[in-house]
KOLZA-846263 format. One record per residue (C-alpha): residue in one letter; z, x, y. Coordinates in steps of 0.001 Angstrom, whole numbers. Layout:
R  aa       zz       xx       yy
R   A        Z        X        Y
...
END
This chain:
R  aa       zz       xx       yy
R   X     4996   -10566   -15543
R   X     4077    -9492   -19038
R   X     4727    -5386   -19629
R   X     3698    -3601   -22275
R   X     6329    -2882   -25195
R   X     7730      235   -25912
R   X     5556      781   -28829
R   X     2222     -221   -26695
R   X     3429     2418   -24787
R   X     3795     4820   -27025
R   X      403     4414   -28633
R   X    -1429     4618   -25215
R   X      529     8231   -24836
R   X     -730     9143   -27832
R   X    -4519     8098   -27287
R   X    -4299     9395   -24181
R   X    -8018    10869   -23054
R   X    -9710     7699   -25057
R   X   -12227     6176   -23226
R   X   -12396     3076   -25985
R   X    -8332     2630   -25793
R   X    -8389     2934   -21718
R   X   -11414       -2   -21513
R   X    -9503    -1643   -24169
R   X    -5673    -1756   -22580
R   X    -6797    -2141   -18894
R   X    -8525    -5531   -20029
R   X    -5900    -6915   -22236
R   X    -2687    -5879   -20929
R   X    -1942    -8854   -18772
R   X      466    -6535   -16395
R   X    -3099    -5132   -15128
R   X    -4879    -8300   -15099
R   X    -2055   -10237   -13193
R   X      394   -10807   -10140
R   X     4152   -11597   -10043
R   X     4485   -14485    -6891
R   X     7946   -15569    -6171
R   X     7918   -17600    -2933
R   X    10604   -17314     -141
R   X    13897   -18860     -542
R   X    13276   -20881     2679
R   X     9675   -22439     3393
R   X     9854   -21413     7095
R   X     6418   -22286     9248
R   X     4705   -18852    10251
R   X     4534   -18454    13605
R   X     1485   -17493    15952
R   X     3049   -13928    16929
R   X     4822   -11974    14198
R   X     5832    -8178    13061
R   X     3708    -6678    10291
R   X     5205    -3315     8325
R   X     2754    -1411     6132
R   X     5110      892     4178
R   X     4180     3399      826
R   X     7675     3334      -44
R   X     7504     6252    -2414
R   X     8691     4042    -5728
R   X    11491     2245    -3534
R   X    14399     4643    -5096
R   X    16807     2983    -2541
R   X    16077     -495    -2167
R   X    19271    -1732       43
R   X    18735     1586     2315
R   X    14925      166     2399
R   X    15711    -3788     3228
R   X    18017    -2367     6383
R   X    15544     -339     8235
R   X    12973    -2705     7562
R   X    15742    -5291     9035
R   X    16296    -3465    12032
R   X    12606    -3514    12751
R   X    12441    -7227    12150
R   X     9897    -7015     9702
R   X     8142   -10827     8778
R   X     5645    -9579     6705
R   X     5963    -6085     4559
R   X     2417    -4567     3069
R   X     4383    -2439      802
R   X     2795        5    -1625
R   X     3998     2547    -4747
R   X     6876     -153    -5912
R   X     8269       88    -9063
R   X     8833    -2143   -11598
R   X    11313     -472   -14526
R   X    11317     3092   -13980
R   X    13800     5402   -14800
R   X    13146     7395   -11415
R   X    13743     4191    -9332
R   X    17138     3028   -11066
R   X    15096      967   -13846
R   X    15170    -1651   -11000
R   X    12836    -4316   -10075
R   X    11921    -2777    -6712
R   X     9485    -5513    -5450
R   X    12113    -8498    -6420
R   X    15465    -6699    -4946
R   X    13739    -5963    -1527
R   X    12394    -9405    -1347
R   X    15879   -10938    -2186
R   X    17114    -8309      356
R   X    15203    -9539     3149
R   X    15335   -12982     2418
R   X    11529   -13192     1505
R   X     8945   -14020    -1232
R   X     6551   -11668    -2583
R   X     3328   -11337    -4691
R   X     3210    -7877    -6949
R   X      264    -6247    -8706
R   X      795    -3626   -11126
R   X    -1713     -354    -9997
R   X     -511     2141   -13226
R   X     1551     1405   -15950
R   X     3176     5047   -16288
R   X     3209     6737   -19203
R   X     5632     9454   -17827
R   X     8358     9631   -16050
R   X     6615    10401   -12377
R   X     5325    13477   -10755
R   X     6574    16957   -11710
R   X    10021    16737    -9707
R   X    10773    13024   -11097
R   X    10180    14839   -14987
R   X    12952    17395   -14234
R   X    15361    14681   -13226
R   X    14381    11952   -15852
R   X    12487    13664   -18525
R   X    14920    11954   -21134
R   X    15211     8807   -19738
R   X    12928     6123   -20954
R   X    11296     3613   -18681
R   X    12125     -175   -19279
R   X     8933    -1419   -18555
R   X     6654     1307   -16361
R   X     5058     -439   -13984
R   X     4002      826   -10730
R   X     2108    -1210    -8042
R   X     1555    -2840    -4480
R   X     3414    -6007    -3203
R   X     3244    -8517     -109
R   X     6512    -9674     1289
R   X     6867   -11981     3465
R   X     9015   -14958     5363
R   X     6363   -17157     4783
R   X     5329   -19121     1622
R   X     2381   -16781      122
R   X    -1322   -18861     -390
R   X    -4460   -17841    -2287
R   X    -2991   -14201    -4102
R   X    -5511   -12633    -5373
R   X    -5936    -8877    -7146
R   X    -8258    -6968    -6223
R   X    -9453    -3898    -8250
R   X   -10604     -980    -5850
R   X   -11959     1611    -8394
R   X   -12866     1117   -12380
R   X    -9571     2913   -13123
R   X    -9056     5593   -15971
R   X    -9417     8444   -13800
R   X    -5296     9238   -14867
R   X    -5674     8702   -18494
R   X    -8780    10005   -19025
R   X    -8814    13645   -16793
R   X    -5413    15689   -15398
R   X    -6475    15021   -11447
R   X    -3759    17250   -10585
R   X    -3033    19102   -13710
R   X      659    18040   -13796
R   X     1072    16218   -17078
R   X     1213    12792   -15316
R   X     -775     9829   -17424
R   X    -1320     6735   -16000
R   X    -3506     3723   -16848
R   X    -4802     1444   -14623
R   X    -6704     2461   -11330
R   X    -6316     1589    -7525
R   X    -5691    -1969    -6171
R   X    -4586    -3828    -3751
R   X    -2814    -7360    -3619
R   X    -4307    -9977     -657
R   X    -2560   -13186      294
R   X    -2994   -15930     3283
R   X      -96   -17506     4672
R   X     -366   -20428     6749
R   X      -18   -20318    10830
R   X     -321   -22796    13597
R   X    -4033   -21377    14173
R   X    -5219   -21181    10926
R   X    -4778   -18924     7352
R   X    -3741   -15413     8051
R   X    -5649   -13338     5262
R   X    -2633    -9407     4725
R   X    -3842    -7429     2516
R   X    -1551    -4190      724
R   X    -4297    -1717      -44
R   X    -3794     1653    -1847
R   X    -6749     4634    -2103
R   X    -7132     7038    -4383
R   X    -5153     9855    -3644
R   X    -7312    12560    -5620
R   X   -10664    10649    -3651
R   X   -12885    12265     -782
R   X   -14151    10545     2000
R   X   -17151     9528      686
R   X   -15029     7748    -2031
R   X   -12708     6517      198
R   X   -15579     4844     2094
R   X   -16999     3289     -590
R   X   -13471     1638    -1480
R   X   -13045       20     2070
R   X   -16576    -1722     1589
R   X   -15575    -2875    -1583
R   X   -12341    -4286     -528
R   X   -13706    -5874     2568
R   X   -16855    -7554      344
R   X   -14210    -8785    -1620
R   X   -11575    -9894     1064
R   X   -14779   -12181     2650
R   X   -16164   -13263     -160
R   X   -12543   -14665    -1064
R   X   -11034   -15964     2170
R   X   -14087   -15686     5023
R   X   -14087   -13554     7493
R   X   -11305   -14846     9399
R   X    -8480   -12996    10441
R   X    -7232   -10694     8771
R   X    -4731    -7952     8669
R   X    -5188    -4429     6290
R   X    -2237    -2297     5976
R   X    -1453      800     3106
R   X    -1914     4281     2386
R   X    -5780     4851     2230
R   X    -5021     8691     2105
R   X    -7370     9909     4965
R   X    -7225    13039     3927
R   X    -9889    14784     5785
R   X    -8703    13687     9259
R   X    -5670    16444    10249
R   X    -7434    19958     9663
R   X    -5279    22109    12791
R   X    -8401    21478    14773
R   X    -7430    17781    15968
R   X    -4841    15973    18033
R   X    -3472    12476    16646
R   X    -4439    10870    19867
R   X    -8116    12003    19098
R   X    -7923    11316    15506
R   X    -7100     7672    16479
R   X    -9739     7385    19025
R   X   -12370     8596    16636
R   X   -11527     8889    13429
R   X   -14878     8244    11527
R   X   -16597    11713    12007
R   X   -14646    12975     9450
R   X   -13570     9521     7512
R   X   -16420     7559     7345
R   X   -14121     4378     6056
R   X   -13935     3547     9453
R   X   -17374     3174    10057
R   X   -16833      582     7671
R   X   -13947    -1488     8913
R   X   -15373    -1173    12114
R   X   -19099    -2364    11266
R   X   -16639    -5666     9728
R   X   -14828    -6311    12905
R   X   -11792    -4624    12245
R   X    -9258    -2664    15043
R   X    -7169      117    14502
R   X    -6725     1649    17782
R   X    -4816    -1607    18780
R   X    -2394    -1488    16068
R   X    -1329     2470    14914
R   X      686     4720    17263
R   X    -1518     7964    16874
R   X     1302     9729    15018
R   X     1519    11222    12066
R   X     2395     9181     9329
R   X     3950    11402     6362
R   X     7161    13082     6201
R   X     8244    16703     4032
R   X     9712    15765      880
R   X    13207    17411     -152
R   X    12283    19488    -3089
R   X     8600    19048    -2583
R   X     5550    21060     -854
R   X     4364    19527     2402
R   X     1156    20026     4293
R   X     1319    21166     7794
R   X      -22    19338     9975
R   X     1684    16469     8631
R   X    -1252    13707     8000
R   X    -2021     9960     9328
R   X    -3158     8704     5985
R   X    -1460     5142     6650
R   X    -3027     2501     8400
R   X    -2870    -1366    10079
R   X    -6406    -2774    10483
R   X    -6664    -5862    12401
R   X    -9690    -8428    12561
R   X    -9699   -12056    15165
R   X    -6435   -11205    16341
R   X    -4682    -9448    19427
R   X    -2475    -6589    18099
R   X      186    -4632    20297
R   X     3338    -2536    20386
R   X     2256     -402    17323
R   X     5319     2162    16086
R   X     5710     4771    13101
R   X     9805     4319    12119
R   X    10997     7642    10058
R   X    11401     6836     6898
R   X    15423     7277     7155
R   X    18019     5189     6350
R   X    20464     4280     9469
R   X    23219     7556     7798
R   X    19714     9731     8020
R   X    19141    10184     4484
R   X    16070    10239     3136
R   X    14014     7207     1751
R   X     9865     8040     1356
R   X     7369    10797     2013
R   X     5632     7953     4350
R   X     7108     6769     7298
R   X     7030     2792     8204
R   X     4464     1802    10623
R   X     4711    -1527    12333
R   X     2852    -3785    15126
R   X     2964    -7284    16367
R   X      198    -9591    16252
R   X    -1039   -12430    18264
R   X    -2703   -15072    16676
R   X    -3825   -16772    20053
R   X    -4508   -13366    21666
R   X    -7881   -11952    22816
R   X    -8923    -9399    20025
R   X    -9451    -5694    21109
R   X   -13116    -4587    20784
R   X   -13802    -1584    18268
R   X   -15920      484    20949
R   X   -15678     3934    22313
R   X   -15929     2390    25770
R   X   -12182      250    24970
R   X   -10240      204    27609
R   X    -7849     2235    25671
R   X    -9834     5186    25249
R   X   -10828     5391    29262
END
């Protein structure tokens, strides 16, 4: 993948807040325009049952630590999101291409942000004078499988981090939100994943509005066939200390109306998320209590089962992302689960 020089970089710091130079760079940078594909070492056939991860690795800062837990949790296919690509605060490593060769797998990466900084205030104090190598930041697909059909697809118009302070904390970004979709080939037919990141400064009106315009794009693409979601869409509104996680799960869209959406599309959830929460407190960071389900699977013309949030540890307990790893199987000849309050599941 193309990445912008050092000097392109520097000249995008310095117009940062220019509405001309933001149009400008996100349409001819190819980083923001592209994906990286590297197939897996071994063409294996996919089979018709098969674990899928969904994992916001927090910029992968420890990719071997990573590529073992998502080992012991025999991962096939990883929808992984905030990789790293050349930053300082990640080793200067490419995140996307060391877990793949970790695990054994291929993987297709889309650059989200090319960062302008060094990361988030606590990544500044440690790396303020350390220069990135190439700044990229983005969403990737791994899997054991040979990846068919990639495709980028743009959630938002971008600019909101180069052109406003979001969060007042100095951080300048360009690009916007994204997420990468791929098919892979099984004995039923093409499996359609799809690593999806939201907007993390969004509301749920915003984050609704996202979810129809990745799903209009996912059909109009690859059909409506099946199809598995996973990522951080940063459900914010669901945990407020009046809720349970079992009742968030059950009905989530009262206060997240995204999964009105999914659900109007044919999509499960209930079938394939534990009902846990899915972030973890940050050493050196603030955390919200109660801790938050903002990552989801979403599952459409499949059977999904045996769905399990993994801390985010590595196997001597030290500490590898503010999300933990959520996991399910899938069943390509299985009955899917119906999306109603009446399920079974819910009784």
């Amino acid at each position: 993948m193309e990445t912008p020089s050092a000097s392109a970089r520097a000249e995008a710091i310095a117009k940062g807040g220019d509405a001309a130079f933001n149009t400008r760079a996100q349409a001819q940078w190819p980083c923001l325009n592209t994906l990286e594909l590297r197939q897996p070492p071994a063409a294996l056939p996919a089979p018709q049952r098969l674990t899928v991860a969904a994992w916001n690795i927090e910029r992968c800062k420890r990719v071997e630590d990573s590529a073992e837990l998502l080992r012991s949790i025999g991962a096939d296919v990883v929808l992984a999101t905030e990789v790293d690509i050349g930053m300082a605060r990640s080793g200067q490593r490419h995140t996307p291409r060391d877990l793949a060769r970790a695990l054994g797998m291929g993987y297709a990466f889309g650059t989200e942000f090319v960062e302008l900084g060094t990361g988030d205030p606590y990544e500044t104090t440690l790396f303020a004078d350390v220069p990135n190598t190439h700044g990229l930041h983005g969403n990737a697909i791994l899997s054991r499988y040979p990846l068919e059909n990639v495709t980028l697809i743009p959630l938002d118009a971008g600019g909101m981090w180069f052109l406003t302070q979001p969060k007042n904390d100095g951080q300048l970004r360009l690009g916007g939100r994204m997420a990468v979709a791929a098919q892979i080939a099984t004995p039923k037919g093409p499996l359609t994943l799809t690593a999806a990141h939201y907007e993390s400064e969004s509301d749920a009106a915003g984050r609704a509005a996202d979810s129809q315009t990745l799903i209009d794009r996912l059909d109009t693409t690859y059909g409506t066939g099946p199809t598995v979601i996973g990522g951080d869409l940063n459900t914010k509104s669901l945990m407020d200390g009046s809720r349970t996680y079992a009742s968030v799960l059950a009905d989530p869209a009262p206060h997240e109306p995204c999964f009105d959406v999914f659900d109007s599309h044919g999509f499960d959830w209930r079938g394939c998320n534990a009902g846990r929460p899915t972030t973890r407190a940050a050493p050196g960071k603030p955390v919200n209590y109660p801790l938050w389900m903002l990552d989801w699977l979403f599952t459409r013309g499949m059977a999904a089962s045996d769905p399990r949030v993994t801390p985010a540890l590595s196997a001597a307990g030290q500490y590898l992302s503010d999300h933990e790893l959520l996991t399910c199987r899938i069943d390509m000849t299985g009955t899917p689960r119906g999306n109603t309050q009446t399920d079974s599941h819910l009784a």
